[in-house]
C-alpha positions in Angstrom: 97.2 -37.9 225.7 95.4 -40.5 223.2 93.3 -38.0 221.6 90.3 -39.4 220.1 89.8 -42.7 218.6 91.2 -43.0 214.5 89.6 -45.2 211.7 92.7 -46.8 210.2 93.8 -50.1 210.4 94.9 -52.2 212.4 92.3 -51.0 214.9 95.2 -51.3 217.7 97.5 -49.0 216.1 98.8 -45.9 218.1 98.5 -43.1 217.4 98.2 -40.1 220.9 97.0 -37.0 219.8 95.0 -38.2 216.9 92.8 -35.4 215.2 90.0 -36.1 213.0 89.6 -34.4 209.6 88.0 -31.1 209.1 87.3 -31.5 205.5 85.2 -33.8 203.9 86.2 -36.6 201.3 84.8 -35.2 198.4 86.3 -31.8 199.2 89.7 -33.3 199.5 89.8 -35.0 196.8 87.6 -32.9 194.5 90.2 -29.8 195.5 93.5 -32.3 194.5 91.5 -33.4 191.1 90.8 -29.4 190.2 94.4 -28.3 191.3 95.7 -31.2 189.2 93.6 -30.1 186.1 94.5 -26.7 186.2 98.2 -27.5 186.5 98.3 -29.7 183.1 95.8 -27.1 181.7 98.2 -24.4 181.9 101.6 -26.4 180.7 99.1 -27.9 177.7 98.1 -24.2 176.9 101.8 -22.6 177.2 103.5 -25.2 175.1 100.9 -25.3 172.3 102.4 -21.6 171.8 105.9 -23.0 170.4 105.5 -24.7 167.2 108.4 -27.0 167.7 107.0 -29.0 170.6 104.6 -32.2 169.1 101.3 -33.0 170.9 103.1 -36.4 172.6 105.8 -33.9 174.0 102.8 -31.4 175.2 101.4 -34.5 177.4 104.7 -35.4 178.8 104.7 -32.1 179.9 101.8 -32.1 181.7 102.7 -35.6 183.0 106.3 -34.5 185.0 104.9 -31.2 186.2 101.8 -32.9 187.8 104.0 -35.5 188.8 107.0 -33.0 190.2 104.6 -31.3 192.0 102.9 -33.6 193.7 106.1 -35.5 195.0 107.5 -31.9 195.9 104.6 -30.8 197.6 102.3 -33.7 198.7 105.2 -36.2 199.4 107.3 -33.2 200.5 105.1 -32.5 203.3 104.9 -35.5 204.4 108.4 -36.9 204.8 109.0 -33.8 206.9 105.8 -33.5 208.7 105.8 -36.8 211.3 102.7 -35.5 213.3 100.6 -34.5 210.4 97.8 -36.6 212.2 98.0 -34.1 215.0 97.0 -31.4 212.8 94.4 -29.1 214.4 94.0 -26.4 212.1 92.4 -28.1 208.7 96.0 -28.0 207.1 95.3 -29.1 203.4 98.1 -31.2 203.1 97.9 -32.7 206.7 93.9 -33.2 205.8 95.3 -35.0 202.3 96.9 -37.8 204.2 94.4 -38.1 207.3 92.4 -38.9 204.5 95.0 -41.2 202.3 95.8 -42.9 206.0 92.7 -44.8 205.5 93.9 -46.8 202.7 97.5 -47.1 203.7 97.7 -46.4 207.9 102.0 -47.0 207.6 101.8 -43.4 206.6 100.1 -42.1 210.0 102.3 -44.8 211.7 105.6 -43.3 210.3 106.8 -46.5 208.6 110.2 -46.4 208.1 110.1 -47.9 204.6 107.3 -45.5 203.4 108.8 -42.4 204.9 112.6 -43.3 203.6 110.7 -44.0 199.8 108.4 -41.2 199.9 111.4 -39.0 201.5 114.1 -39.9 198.4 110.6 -39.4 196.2 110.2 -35.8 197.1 114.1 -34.7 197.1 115.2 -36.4 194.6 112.1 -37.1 191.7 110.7 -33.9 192.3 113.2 -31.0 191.1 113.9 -34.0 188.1 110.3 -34.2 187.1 110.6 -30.5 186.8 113.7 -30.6 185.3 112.1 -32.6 182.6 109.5 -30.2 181.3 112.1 -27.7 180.8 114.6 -30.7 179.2 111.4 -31.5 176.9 110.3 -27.6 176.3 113.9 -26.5 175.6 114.9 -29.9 173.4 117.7 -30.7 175.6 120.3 -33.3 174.5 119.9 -34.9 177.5 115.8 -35.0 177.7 115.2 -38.9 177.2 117.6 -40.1 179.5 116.6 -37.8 182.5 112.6 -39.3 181.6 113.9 -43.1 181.6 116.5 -42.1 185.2 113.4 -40.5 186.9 110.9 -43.2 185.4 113.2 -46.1 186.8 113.0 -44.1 190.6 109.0 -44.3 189.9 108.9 -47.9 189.2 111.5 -48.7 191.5 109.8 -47.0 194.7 106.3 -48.1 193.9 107.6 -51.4 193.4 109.2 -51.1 197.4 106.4 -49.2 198.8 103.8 -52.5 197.3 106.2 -55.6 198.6 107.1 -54.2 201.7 103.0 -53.7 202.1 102.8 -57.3 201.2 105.4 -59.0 203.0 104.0 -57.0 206.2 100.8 -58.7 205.7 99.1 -55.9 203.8 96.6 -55.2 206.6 97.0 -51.5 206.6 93.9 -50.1 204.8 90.4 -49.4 207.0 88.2 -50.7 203.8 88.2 -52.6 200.9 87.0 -49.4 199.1 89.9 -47.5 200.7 92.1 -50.4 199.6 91.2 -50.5 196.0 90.5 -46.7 195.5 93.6 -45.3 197.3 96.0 -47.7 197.8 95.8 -49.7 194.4 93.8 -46.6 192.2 95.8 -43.8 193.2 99.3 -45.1 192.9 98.5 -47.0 189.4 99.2 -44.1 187.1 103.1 -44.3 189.0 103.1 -47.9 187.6 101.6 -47.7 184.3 102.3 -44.1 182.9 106.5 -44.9 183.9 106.4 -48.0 182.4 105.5 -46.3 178.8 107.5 -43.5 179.0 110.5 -45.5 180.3 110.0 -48.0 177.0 109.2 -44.8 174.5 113.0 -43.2 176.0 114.6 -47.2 175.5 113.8 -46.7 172.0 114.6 -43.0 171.1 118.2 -43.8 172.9 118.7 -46.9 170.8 117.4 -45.4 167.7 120.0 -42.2 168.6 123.0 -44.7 169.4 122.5 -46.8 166.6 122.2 -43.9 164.2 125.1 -42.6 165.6 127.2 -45.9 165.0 126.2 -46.0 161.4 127.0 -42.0 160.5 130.3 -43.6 161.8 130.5 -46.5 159.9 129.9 -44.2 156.8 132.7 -41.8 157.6 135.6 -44.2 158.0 
């Protein structure tokens, strides 16, 4: 059974049983972008109730829950759901990467490297990212050096999921507006966003270690 013809790239990929999406562009990614608000609405709102937590804090917040979720639920789904291209019954989540396919097709292929990174993403990042806003929310000794650990998995996979791309000929998106939008677009915020919050934890550990060695210095 070949099903009917897909629109990812390369054209010869395949892929039997392919089923086209139900839902249109703009409502899967207007329904991703309005889930995605509301969840950093709601952390923003409920931590602004507690006095002790600063503003920069508040926006980390919002940052690991949006990020927890989606590797729980997005990335989730998709490491354990191999035939989400078969989908036949408009499947949000199976409709979400139908649609991301376009700019990155290893993901409708199965790529080993993509599902293995996107896999260890979901298991592993996830429940940490999590872990973080309650580390943040509750002042946990151990706050900053979860944040920098979970930042260097972010950086790390990216970093694997682009140069395996690239050494594989980086061939796998149907457009250059697929290629720039999903592909480069969406996964920025994992590169940049990591990065700063990986150097802001670099420096509150120094600054806590080196305090430490001079309290004692001062006792001896």
């Amino acid at each position: 059974m070949e099903g009917q013809p897909h629109p990812y790239a390369p054209r010869d990929l395949k892929l039997p049983g392919y089923v086209p999406n139900f839902l249109t562009q703009s409502t899967i990614v207007g329904v991703y972008l309005l889930t995605s608000l509301l969840v950093v609405s709601l952390i923003w709102i409920l931590s602004g109730r507690s006095r002790k937590i600063t503003k920069m804090n508040r926006l980390l917040m919002c940052w690991w829950a949006f990020t927890g979720l989606t590797h729980l639920i997005l990335e989730g789904y998709f490491a354990f759901s191999p035939e989400f291209y078969k989908d036949k019954t408009a499947n949000y989540l199976a409709e979400v990467w139908k649609e991301y396919s376009k700019g990155d097709s290893r993901y409708a292929a199965r790529d080993a490297a993509t599902v293995t990174v996107e896999g260890l993403t979901a298991v592993l990042e996830g429940p940490a990212s999590l872990l973080a806003v309650y580390a943040i929310a509750s002042g946990k000794s151990y706050s900053y050096i979860l944040q920098f650990a979970v930042c260097l998995g972010q950086l790390y996979g990216t970093a694997v999921y682009f140069l395996t791309a690239y050494l594989e000929g980086d061939h796998f998106a149907t457009s250059p507006y697929h290629y720039y939008v999903y592909y480069i677009g969406a996964n920025a915020s994992w590169v940049v966003i990591p990065s700063l919050i990986a150097m802001r934890c670099w420096k509150k550990i120094c600054s806590a270690v080196q305090a430490r060695g001079q309290k004692k210095t001062k006792t001896r």
